[in-house]
C-alpha positions in Angstrom: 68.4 96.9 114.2 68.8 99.2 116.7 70.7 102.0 117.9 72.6 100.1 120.9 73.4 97.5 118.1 74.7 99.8 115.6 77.1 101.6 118.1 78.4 98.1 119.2 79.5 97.5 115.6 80.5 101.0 114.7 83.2 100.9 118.0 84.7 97.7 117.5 84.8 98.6 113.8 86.5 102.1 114.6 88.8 100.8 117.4 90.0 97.6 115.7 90.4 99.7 112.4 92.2 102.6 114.1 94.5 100.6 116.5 95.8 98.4 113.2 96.4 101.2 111.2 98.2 103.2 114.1 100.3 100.0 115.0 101.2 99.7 111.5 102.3 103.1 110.9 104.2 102.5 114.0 106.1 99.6 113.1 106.2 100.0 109.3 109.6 101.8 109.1 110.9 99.2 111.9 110.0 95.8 110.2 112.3 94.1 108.2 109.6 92.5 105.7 112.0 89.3 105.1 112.6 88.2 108.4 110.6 87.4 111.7 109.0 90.6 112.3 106.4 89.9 109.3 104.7 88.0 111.9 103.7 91.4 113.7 102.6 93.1 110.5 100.0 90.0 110.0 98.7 90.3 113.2 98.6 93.9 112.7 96.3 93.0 109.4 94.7 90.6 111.4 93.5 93.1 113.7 92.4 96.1 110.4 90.7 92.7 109.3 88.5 92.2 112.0 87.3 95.7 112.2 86.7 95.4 108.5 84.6 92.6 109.1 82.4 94.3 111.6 81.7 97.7 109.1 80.8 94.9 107.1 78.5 93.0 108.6 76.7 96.2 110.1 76.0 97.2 106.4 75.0 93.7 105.3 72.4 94.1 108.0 71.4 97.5 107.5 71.2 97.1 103.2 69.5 93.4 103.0 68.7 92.6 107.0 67.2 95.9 108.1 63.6 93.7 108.8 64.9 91.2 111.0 66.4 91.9 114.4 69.0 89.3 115.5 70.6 91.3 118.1 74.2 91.6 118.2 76.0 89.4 115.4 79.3 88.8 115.6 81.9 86.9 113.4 81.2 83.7 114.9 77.5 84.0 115.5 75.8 83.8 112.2 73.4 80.9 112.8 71.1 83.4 114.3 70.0 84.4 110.8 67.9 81.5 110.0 66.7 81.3 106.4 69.4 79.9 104.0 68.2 82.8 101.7 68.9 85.5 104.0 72.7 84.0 104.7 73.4 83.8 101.2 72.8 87.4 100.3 74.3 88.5 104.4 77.6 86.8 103.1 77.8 87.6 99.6 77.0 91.1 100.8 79.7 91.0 103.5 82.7 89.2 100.9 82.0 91.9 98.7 81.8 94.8 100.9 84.7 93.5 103.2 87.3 93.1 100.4 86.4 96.4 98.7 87.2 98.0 102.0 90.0 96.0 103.0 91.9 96.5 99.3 91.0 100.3 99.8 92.4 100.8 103.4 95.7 98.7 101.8 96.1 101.2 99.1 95.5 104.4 101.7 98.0 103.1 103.9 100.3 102.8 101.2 99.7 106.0 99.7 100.5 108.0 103.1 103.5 105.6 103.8 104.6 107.0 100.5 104.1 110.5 101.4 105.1 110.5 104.9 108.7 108.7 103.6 108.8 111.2 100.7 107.9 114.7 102.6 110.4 113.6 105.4 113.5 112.9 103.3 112.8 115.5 101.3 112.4 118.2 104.4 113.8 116.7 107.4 116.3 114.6 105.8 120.1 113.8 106.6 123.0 112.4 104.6 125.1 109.5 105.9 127.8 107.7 104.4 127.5 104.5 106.5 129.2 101.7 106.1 128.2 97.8 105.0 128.6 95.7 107.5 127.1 92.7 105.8 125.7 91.7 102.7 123.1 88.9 102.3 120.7 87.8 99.3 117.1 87.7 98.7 115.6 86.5 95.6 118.6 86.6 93.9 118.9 90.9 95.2 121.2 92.2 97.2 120.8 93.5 100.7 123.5 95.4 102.9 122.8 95.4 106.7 124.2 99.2 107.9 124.1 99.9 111.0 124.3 104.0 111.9 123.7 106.1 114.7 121.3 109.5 115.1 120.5 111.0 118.7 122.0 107.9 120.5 119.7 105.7 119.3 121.7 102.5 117.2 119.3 102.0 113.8 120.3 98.8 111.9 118.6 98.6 108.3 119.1 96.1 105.6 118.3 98.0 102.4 118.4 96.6 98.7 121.9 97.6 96.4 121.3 98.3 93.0 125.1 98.7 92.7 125.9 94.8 93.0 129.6 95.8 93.0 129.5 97.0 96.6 131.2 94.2 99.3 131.3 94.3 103.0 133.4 96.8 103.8 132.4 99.5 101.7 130.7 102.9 102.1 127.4 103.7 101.3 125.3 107.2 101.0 122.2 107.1 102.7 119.5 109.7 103.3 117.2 109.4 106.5 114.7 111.5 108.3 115.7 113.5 111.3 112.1 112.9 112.6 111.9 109.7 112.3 115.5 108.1 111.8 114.2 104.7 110.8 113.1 105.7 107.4 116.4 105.3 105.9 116.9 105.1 101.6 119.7 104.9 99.9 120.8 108.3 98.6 121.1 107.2 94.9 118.0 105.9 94.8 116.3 108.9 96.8 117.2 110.8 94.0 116.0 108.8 91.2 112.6 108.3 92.7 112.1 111.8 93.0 112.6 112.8 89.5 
């Protein structure tokens, strides 16, 4: 394989990679994860998953492959690699490799999520009693919708209550980044994930 062909996977990899993972962290603190907007965060995956897929098969080739020179291979051109023997090791190879990767670039994102959400409350963050303006259920947990303002920008947020005896109506504590105002926590339970 040559160079020309390695930098063709290493740029799609990098760019499909990079604009998930920058779209996600965009959007992560704006999603509500039960309603519509889950859509966006698949395609966002969608996206990290076709990079993925790429940094896989350009290993694949360059571990088992690196004799034979196919050209370009892309996700929907593997009949160029003729012998049956040859695609069963290119895909074993790839599954492996791809789902390693992908399980790892979950668990980074989630780890900086974490941090990012934790140093900002902690630093940058701002008390609100807000109040609940509606109260729905999922899974048998209940949600308050609060609706608060921060720089004249409106931020609506549906959070979980652990304090089930809160109605519509009611006021709340939260704690939210000045930086960011969408990463919003309840104050209560700020506090007891820090400890």
């Amino acid at each position: 394989m040559n160079y020309k062909v390695t930098i063709q996977y290493l740029l799609i990899s990098i760019l499909s990679i990079g604009i998930s993972f920058l779209l996600a962290y965009h959007f992560w603190w704006k999603l509500d994860l039960y309603s519509g907007d889950f859509f966006k965060l698949f395609l966002i995956i969608g996206l990290g998953w076709i990079g993925i897929l790429h940094l896989g098969i350009l290993v694949s080739r360059k571990i088992f492959l690196k004799n034979y020179n196919f050209g370009f291979i892309g996700l929907l051109s593997f009949h160029k690699i003729e012998s049956q023997e040859n695609f069963a090791i290119f895909r074993n190879t790839l599954t492996i490799f791809s789902f390693t990767i992908f399980i790892l670039a979950i668990f980074l994102f989630y780890k900086i999520v974490n941090f990012v959400e934790y140093t900002d409350l902690t630093y940058y963050g701002v008390e609100k009693s807000v109040k609940i303006e509606d109260i729905s259920y999922y899974k048998g947990n209940k949600r308050a919708k609060i609706n608060f303002e921060f720089n004249n920008e409106k931020i609506s947020k549906n959070l979980f209550l652990k304090d089930t005896l809160k109605n519509i109506g009611d006021f709340e504590t939260i704690i939210f980044s000045s930086r960011n105002p969408n990463i919003v926590e309840l104050k209560s339970e700020f506090e007891e994930n820090s400890k």
